[in-house]
N, C-alpha and C positions, 0 to 999 in steps of 0.2 A: 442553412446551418450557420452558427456565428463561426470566427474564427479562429476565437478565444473563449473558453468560460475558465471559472474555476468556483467550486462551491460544494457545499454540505448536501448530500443528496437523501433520498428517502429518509426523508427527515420523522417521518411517523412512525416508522421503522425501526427510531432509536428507543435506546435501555439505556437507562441512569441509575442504577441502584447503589451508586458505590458512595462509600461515607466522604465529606467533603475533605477529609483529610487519612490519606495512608501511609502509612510508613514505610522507608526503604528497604528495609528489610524483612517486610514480608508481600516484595512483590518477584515476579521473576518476568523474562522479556527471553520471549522463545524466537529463534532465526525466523524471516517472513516466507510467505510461501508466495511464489511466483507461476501467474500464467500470462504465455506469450504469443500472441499471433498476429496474422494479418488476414484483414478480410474486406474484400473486394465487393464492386456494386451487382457482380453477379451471385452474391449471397453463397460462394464457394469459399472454403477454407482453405488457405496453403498451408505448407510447411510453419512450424515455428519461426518469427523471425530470427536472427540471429542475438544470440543471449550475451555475446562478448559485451564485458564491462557493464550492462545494464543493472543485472540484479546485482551484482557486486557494487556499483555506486549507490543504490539505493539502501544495502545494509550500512556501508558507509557512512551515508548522509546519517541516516536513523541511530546510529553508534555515537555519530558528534552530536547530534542533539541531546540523548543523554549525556553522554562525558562534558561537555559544556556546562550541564545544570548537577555535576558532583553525583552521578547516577549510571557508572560506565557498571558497578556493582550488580546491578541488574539483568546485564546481559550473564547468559550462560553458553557456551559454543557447544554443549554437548546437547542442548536440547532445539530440536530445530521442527518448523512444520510443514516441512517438504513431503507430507502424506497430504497436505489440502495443494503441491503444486498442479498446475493444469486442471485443474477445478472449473474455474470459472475461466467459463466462457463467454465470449461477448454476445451480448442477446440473448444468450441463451440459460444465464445464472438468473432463479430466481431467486429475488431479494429476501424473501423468508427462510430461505438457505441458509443467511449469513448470520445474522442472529440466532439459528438452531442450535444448543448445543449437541444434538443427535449431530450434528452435519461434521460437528470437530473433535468426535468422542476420538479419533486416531492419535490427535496430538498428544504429546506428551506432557502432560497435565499434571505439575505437582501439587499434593495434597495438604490442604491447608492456607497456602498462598495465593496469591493474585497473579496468574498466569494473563498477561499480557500477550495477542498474537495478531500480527499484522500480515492480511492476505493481500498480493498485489496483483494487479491485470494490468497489463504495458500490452499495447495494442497499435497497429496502426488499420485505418480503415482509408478505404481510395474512396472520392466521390469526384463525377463528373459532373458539368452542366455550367449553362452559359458558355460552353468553346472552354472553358477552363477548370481541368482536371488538379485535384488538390488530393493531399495527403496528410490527413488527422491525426499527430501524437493524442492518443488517451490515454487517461492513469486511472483506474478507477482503485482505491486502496479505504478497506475497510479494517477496524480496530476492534477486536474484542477486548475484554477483561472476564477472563471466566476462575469461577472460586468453587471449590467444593461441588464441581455438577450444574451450577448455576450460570448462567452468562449474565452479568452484572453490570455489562456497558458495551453499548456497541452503538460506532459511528463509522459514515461512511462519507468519503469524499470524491472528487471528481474533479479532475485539469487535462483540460482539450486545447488545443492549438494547432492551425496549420504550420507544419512542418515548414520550414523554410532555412535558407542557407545561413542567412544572418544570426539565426542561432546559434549556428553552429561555426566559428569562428575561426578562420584559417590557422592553422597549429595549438588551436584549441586540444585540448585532452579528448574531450569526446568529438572531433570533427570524422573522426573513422566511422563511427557509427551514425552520421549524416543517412537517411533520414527520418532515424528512430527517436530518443530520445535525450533532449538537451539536457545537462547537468543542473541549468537552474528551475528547468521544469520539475526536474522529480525532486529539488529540494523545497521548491514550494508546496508539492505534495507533502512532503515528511516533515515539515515545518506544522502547515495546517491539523494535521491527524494527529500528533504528539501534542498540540497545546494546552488542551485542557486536560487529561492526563500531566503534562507537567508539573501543570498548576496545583496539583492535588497530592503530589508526593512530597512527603516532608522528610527530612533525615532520621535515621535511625534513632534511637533514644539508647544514650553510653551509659 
């Protein structure tokens, strides 16, 4: 196993339908959904890791990359999709799940608009071998755009790294959470999965 990737996964898997250009105002950007665990090389599930600050920096992160690009508008705090949280599970979500619209009929889907929903999986996995046991931060965070019943785009990405201290930086913000997930890991998750969506919405017409 490396001890770094980062990249666009099931990439055959993806949906493009959406026009090269949308408008601000008829898109909307629903809370993401989170699932969390850890899983060891005895192929046993524990407890959830602990959620302190995680999913909260990760909405965060995803809030300043709109509000940076004039698109904080988009978000709405009443709609959220915490009916897909704990969903996906690691190894065991299939990928044709993710692009179903059947699999996210729960969400709160407004009619007409370009519902926007980001599900996320923060995961760590133990592996041992050669005399030296490691600990895997994985992100795996996939993006819909679903319209009218339709899912109109869907990408998926992926950011692995062993865990280590240096990440996590003495009186660092997230040094508590040593050794889940670092701050500029999950912003290069939410940097990657926002870009070309970025690129695509254009300001309202006054």
């Amino acid at each position: 196993m490396t001890s770094c990737s980062n990249t666009f996964i099931r990439k055959h898997n993806f949906i493009d339908k959406l026009p090269s250009k949308i408008s601000l105002d008829s898109i909307v950007v629903l809370l993401p959904a989170f699932s969390m665990r850890h899983h060891n090389d005895r192929n046993t599930w524990n407890v959830p890791i602990r959620q302190a600050g995680r999913p909260d920096t990760f909405t965060r992160l995803l809030r300043s990359v709109f509000n940076q690009n004039g698109m904080m508008s988009a978000f709405d705090r009443n709609l959220s999709g915490k009916c897909m949280n704990d969903k996906v599970i690691y190894m065991k979500w299939m990928p044709d799940e993710e692009n179903d619209y059947a699999t996210h009929r729960c969400l709160p889907l407004q009619t007409g608009l370009y519902n926007i929903f980001f599900n996320v999986s923060m995961n760590i996995s133990e592996s041992s071998g050669d005399n030296n046991s490691r600990e895997f931060s994985n992100i795996i965070c996939y993006v819909l755009v679903i319209k009218d019943g339709e899912v109109l785009s869907y990408r998926c990405y992926f950011g692995r790294r062993v865990a280590r201290k240096k990440h996590f930086p003495k009186g660092s913000a997230d040094r508590k959470d040593y050794p889940y997930f670092a701050n500029d890991q999950i912003e290069r998750v939410v940097k990657n999965i926002t870009a070309d969506l970025i690129k695509r919405i254009v300001p309202a017409k006054k």
